[in-house]
Each structure stands twice: as structure tokens, then as C-alpha cells.
C-alpha positions in Angstrom: 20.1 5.6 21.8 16.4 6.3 22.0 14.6 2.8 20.8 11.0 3.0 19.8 9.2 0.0 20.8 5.9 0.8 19.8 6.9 2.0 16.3 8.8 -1.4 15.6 6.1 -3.3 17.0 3.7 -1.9 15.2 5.6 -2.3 11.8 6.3 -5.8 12.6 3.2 -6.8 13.1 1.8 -4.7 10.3 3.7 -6.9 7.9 3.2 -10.2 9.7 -0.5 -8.8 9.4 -0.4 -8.2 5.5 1.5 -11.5 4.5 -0.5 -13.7 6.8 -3.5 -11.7 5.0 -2.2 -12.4 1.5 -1.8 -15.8 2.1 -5.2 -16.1 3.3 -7.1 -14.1 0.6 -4.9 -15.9 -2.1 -5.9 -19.4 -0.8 -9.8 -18.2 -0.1 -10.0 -17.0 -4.2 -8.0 -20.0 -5.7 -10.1 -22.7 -3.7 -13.6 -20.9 -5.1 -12.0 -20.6 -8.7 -11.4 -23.9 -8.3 -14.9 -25.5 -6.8 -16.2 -23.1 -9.5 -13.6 -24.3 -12.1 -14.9 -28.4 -11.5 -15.7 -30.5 -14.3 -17.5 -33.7 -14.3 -14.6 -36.3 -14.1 -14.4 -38.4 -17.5 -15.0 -41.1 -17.2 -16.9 -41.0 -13.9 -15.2 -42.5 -11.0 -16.7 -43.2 -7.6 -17.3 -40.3 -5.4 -15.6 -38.1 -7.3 -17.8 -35.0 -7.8 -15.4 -33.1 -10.1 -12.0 -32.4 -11.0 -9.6 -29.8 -13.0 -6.7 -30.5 -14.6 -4.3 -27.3 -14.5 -0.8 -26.2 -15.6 1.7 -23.8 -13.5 5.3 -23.2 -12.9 5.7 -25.5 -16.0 4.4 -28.1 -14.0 0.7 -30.3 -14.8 -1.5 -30.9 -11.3 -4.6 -33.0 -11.2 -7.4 -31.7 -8.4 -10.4 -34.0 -7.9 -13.2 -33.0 -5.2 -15.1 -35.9 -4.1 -18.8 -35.6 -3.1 -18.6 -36.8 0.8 -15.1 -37.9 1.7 -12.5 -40.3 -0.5 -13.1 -43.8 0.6 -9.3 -44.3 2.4 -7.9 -41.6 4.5 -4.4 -40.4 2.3 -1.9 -40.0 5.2 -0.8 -36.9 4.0 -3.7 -34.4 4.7 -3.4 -30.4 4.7 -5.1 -27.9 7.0 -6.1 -24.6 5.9 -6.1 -22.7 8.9 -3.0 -21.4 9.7 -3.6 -18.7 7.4 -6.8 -16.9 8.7 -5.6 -17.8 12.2 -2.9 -15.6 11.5 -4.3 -13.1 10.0 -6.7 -12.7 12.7 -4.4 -12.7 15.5 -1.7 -10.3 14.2 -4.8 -8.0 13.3 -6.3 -7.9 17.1 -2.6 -8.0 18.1 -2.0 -4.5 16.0 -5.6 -2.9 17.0 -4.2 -3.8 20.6 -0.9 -1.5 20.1 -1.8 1.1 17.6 -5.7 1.8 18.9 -6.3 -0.1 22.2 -3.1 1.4 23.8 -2.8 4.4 21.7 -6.7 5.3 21.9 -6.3 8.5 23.4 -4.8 9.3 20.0 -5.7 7.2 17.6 -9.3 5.8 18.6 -11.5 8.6 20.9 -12.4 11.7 19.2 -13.9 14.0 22.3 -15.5 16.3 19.6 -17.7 13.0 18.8 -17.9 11.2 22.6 -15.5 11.6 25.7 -14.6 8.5 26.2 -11.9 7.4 29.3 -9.5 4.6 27.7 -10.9 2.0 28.8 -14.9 2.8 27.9 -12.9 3.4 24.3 -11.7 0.2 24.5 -15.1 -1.7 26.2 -17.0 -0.1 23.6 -14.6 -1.4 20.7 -14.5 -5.1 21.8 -18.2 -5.0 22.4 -18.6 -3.6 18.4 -16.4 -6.2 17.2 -17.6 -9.5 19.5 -20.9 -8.6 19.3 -20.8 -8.8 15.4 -19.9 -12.2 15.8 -22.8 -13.3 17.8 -25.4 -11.4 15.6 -23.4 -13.1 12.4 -23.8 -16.1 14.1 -27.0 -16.1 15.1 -28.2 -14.7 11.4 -26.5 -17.7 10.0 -27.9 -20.3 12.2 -31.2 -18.8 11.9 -33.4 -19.8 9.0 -32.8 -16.5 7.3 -29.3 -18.5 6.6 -31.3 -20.6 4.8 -31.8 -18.2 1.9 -28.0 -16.7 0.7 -29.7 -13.3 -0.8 -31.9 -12.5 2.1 -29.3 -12.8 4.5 -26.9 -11.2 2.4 -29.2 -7.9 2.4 -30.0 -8.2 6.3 -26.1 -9.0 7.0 -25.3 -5.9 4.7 -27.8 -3.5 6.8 -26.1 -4.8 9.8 -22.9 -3.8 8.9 -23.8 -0.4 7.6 -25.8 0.1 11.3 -22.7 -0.8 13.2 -20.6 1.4 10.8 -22.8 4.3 11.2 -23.2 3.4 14.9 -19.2 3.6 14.7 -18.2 7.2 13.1 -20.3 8.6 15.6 -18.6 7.0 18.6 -15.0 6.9 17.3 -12.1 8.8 15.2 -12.3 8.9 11.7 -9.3 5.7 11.4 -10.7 4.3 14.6 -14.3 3.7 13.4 -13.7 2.2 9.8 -11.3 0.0 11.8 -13.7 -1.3 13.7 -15.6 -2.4 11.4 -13.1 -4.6 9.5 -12.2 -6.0 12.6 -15.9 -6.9 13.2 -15.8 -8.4 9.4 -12.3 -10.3 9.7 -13.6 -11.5 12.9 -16.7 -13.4 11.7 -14.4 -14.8 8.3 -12.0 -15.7 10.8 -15.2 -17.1 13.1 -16.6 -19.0 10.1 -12.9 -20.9 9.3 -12.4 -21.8 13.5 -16.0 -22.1 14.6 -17.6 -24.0 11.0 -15.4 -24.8 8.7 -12.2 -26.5 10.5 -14.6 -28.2 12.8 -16.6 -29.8 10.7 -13.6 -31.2 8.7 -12.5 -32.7 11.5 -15.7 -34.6 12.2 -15.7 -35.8 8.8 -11.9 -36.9 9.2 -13.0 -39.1 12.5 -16.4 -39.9 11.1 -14.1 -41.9 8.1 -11.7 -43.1 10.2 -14.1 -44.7 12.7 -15.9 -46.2 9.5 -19.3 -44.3 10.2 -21.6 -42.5 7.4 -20.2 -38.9 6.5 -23.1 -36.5 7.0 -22.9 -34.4 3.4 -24.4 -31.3 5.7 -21.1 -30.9 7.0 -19.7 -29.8 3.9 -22.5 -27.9 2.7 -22.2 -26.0 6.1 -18.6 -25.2 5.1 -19.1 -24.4 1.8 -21.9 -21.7 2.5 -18.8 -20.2 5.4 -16.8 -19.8 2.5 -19.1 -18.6 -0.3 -19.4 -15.9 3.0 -16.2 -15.3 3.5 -15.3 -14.6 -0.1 -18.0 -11.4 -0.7 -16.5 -10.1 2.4 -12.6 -10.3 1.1 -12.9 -6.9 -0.8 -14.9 -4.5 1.4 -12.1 -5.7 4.3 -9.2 -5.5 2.4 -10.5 -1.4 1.4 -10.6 -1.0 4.8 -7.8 -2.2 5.7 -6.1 0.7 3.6 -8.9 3.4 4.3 -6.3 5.6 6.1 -5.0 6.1 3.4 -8.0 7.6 1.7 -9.4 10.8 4.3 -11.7 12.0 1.8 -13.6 8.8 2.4 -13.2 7.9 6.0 -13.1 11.3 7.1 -16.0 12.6 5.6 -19.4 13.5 7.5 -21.1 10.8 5.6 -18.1 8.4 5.7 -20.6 5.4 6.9 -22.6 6.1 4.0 -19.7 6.0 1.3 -18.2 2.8 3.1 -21.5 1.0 2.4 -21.4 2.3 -1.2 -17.4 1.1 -1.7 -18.4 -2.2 -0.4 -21.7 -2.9 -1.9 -19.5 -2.1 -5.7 -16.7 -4.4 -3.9 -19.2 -6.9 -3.7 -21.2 -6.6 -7.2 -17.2 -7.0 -9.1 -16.2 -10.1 -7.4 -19.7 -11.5 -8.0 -18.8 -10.9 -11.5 -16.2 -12.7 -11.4 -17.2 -15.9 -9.5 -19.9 -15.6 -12.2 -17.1 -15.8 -14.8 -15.5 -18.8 -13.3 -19.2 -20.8 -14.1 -18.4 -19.1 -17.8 -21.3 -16.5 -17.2 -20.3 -13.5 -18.4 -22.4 -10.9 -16.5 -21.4 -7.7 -16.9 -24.0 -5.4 -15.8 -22.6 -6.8 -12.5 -19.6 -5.0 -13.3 -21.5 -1.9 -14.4 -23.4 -2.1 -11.2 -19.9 -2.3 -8.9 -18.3 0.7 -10.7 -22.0 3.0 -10.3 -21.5 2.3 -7.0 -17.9 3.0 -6.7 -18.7 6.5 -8.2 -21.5 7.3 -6.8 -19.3 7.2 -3.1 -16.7 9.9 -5.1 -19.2 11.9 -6.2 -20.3 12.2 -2.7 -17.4 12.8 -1.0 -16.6 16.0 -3.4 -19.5 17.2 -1.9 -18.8 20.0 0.2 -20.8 19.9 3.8 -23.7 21.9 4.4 -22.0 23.5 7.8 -18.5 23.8 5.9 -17.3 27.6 6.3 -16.4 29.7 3.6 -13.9 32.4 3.4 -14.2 35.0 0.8 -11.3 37.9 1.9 -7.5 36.7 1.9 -5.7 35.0 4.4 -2.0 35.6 5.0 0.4 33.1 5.3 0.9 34.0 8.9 -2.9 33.5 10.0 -2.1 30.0 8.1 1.5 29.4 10.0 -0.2 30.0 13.4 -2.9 27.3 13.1 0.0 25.2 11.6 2.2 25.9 14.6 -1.2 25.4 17.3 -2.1 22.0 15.4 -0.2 20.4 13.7 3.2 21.0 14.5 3.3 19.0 17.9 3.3 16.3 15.6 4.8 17.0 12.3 8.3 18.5 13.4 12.1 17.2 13.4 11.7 17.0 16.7 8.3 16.0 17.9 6.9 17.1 20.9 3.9 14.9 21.1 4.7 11.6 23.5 3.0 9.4 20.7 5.5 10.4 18.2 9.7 9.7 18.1 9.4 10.9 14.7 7.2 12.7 12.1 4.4 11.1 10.6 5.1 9.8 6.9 8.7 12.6 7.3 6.3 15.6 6.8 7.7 18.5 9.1 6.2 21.6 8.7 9.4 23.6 10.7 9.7 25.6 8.3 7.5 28.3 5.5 9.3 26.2 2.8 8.2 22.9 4.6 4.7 24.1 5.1 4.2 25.2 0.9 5.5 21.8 0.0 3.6 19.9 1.8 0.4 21.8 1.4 -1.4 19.9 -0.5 -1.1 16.9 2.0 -2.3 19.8 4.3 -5.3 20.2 2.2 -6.4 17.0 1.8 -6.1 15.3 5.5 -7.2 19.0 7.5 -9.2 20.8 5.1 -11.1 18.8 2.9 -11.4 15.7 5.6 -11.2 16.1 9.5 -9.0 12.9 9.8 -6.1 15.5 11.0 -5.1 16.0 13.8 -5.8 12.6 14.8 -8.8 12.6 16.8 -8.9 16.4 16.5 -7.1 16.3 19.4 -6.3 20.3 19.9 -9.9 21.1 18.8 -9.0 22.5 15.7 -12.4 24.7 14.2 -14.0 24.7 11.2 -13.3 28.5 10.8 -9.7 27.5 11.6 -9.8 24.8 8.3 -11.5 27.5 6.3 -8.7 29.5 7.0 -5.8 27.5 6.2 -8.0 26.2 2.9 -8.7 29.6 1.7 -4.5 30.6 2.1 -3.7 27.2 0.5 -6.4 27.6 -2.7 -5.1 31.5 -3.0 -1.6 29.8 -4.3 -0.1 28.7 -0.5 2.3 31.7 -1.0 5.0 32.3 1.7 7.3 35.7 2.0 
């Protein structure tokens, strides 16, 4: 029996990767709903900055947030870390297998640079580490100082490297990349800031010195961070599924304009938890949103055009030279033990059914095949566009 290690490695850790990540973005939002959510405490009590009464599972809990530290250490404290930790290391762990050891196919594109393996993968870890220290060093610059200046500058950043990025890499590879580089800095801001400065509040109590408030604050602005970053990560994390946005010729420019309307919506609603209801911030997300789809129905400026029919066997052959390799009962590509997704175009029959997947991932995006890895032409995708507009008709 033929076992394949790769594939079951790379589902395993795909889930581990998407629970870890749900149990990270669900604690991030519910702990800023809740610092947002704080009420002066009534009456006052000492060093109590607010609290929030709440009901849930038919259950009543009781949250107080005090300004420094509580005066007595309770012996029962919990760590939030596990869950970004997690996340993070499941992430790199699944970049490793899918695009680090499977770059030839997954990560270099030679239409866009020739990269060996390992430049391919040199190049990625420098992308992705080298965020960090320019995150860093924005944030312990005075620029951090001011939240909507360094937003902007952090924002440009991004949208270099991204641009920086689809010209480098594949389609998948590149958008990758980039929410590596972003769950690496969250991830950097929970193990480098925020975990480490709890703990020297933690000692500073227990050895009965002053808590420096800084500390906090410090945290705090990590996490007001982290949470703008959630929903442009999380996109990304599903781009692949969406070709006519990472595969398009301006895909760096449609990320940016996805993630900036990310952005705007879940200000809107850390707004709402102050009860500001500010919806031109939801206006402003969704202009954005469809600004990137009216773009990416664009058709390019070098896109070829074919006006005189095109027979399903001009249409079968490029099928047969490109993708078939792949998408068969019986693969014959060494990076597949089965078709992608099931599709197998073996047959006419198989080819008109899944046309429209055809379409969408080689026509109308380059993301197929992966990395255009048998040089697949644009005259070739005008081809098999015009046979599939013309009704995809088979003998």
C-alpha cells in the first residue's frame, strides 16, 4: 500500500494550524471586547480600573481589570500564550512541508525568477525575519509613539514587501509570504513584548517592588497591533482559494486594498464596543473591498484575444500538455499521489465538467499550473478561454 506522507502531514498540520489559529483569534477579539467593554467599578474599589459583569452558557462571570497589578498574587494565574505559540509553529512547520520542501512546485515560478531551492527558500526566510526586525525596530522607534503614523508607514511596508513578493515568487507562494511575515510579528509581539513583560510584573509583585505601569501599556499597544492585523492574515490564509485575486498581475495591489477594507470593518467594530457607532468606517471597508473586485475583472492590457473558433481538440491538447500530469486518476507528477481537489480531466466528459474550474484558475488567473511549471503561453490560455466561452462543446 502506497502511504503518502507528505499529504498526511500536510493535512495534519493544516488542521492543528487552523484550531490553534481559532483559538488564538477568538481569545485576541474577546480580550479587546472586553478592555473595550470596562466599566468603572461601582462603588470604586482599590486598583480596580474596570470591570464587566457578563452572562454565558447560563452561567454569570465577574471580570475586573486592575490598573497596575492586584495587591496579592492569586495562586491560580493563566498564560495566554500557548495559543499564538501554536499557531505560529504549526504555520512555519506547514510552509516548511508544503513550500520550503515542495518549492520547486509550489513556491518558484521561473517565468518570474529562477531560483535553485535553496535561494527560494533563503529568499523566503529573509522576507519573513526581516519583517520582524523592521516591525520591531518601527515600534521601538518614536514613530511607535504615534498609533496612526505608524499604522500608515507599517501598512506601506507591507504592501512593498508584497509587491517585492509576486515578483519573486508563485502566485500561492508570494501571498504566503506575506502572512507568514504578518503572523510572525503578532506572534513576535505575544513572545518578545507581551509575555515578557507580564512576567516582570509577576516577579516585580512577588519581590514586593513598584510595578512600572509602562509594562502594561507596552502590551496593550502589542495587542491593539495584533488585532488590525487578524483580518488581512486570516484572508490570506485562504487566498488560494480566490485565483482571481492572488493570481492576478496586480495581485499586490488588490491584497493592499482587501486588507486596508479588513482593517476599516474591524475598526468599526472596536469602535462599537466604546458604543460609537461609526459607520462610514464600514462604508469605507466595503469601497475598498470593491474597488479590489472591480480590478481584478479587469482584463490585462497584454491578455490575448481570440476571435475565430477553437476546436475542442486545440483545447484537449493544451489540457493533455498542462494540466493533465497533474489532474489524472493516475498522476504522473512526483508531487501528486492523487488529483488535486478529485478534478481529472481523463476524459472529454471530465474536461466540459470541470471547465469552469478550468476557466477560473488557467484562464482568467495564472495560478495554474502551479508555478507555470510547463510554460504554459498566453496564446495557449486564450485558446482554451475562447473554446470554453464558445459553450466548452465536446464531440
Amino acid at each position: 500500500m502506497d502511504y503518502d506522507f507528505a499529504a498526511w502531514a500536510g493535512m495534519a498540520l493544516r488542521w492543528l494550524h487552523v484550531i490553534a489559529g481559532v483559538a488564538w483569534i477568538g481569545a485576541s477579539f474577546y480580550f479587546v471586547w472586553l478592555d473595550n467593554n470596562l466599566r468603572d467599578p461601582d462603588p470604586p474599589k482599590e486598583g480596580v480600573k474596570g470591570e464587566l459583569w457578563a452572562v454565558h452558557g447560563g452561567g454569570f462571570y465577574h471580570s475586573q481589570k486592575y490598573m497596575v497589578a492586584p495587591a496579592h498574587m492569586p495562586d491560580h494565574l493563566h498564560w495566554f500564550k500557548w495559543e499564538a505559540y501554536t499557531t505560529w509553529l504549526s504555520g512555519f512547520a506547514l510552509l516548511t512541508v508544503l513550500y520550503y520542501v515542495g518549492a520547486p512546485l509550489y513556491l518558484i515560478d521561473p517565468a518570474k525568477h529562477a531560483f535553485t531551492q535553496p535561494q527560494a527558500i533563503g529568499v523566503g526566510l529573509a522576507f519573513i525575519f526581516g519583517g520582524l526586525l523592521v516591525y520591531e525596530a518601527l515600534c521601538r522607534s518614536p514613530l511607535g509613539k504615534n498609533g496612526k503614523l505608524f499604522g500608515v508607514v507599517w501598512f506601506a511596508t507591507l504592501t512593498a514587501a508584497t509587491w517585492a513578493l509576486t515578483h519573486l515568487f508563485s502566485d500561492r507562494g508570494a501571498f504566503i509570504h506575506v502572512g507568514a511575515i504578518i503572523g510572525t510579528c503578532m506572534v513576535g509581539n505575544v513572545f518578545l513584548i507581551i509575555i515578557p513583560n507580564q512576567r516582570r510584573i509577576v516577579a516585580d509583585m512577588l519581590a514586593g517592588r513598584p510595578v512600572d505601569p509602562r509594562l502594561g501599556l507596552m502590551g496593550k499597544q502589542r495587542s491593539v497591533h495584533n488585532t488590525h492585523m487578524t483580518l488581512p492574515v486570516i484572508f490570506i490564509m485562504i487566498s488560494n482559494h480566490y485565483p482571481a485575486i492572488s493570481g492576478h498581475p496586480k495581485a499586490w495591489l488588490l491584497l493592499a486594498l482587501i486588507s486596508a477594507g479588513a482593517i476599516s470593518i474591524r475598526y468599526f467594530f472596536i469602535q462599537r464596543h466604546f458604543g460609537r457607532i461609526r459607520h462610514e468606517f464600514l462604508f469605507y471597508g466595503a469601497m475598498l473591498i470593491f474597488g479590489a473586485t472591480a480590478i481584478a475583472s479587469m482584463k490585462p492590457k497584454d491578455r490575448v484575444e481570440v476571435s475565430s473558433p477553437v476546436p475542442f481538440t486545440t483545447a484537449q491538447a493544451i489540457i493533455q500538455k498542462h494540466c493533465v500530469m497533474c489532474h489524472s486518476a493516475a498522476p504522473t507528477h512526483p508531487g501528486f499521489a492523487a488529483p488535486p481537489l478529485g478534478a481529472t480531466f481523463d476524459t472529454p466528459a471530465h474536461i466540459q465538467t470541470y471547465a469552469p474550474k478550468i476557466n477560473e484558475r488557467a484562464v482568467a488567473s495564472t495560478s495554474m499550473p502551479l508555478g507555470n511549471e510547463t510554460g504554459m503561453t498566453q496564446e495557449e490560455r486564450a485558446q482554451l478561454g475562447a473554446w470554453i466561452k464558445q459553450g466548452a462543446k465536446i464531440p
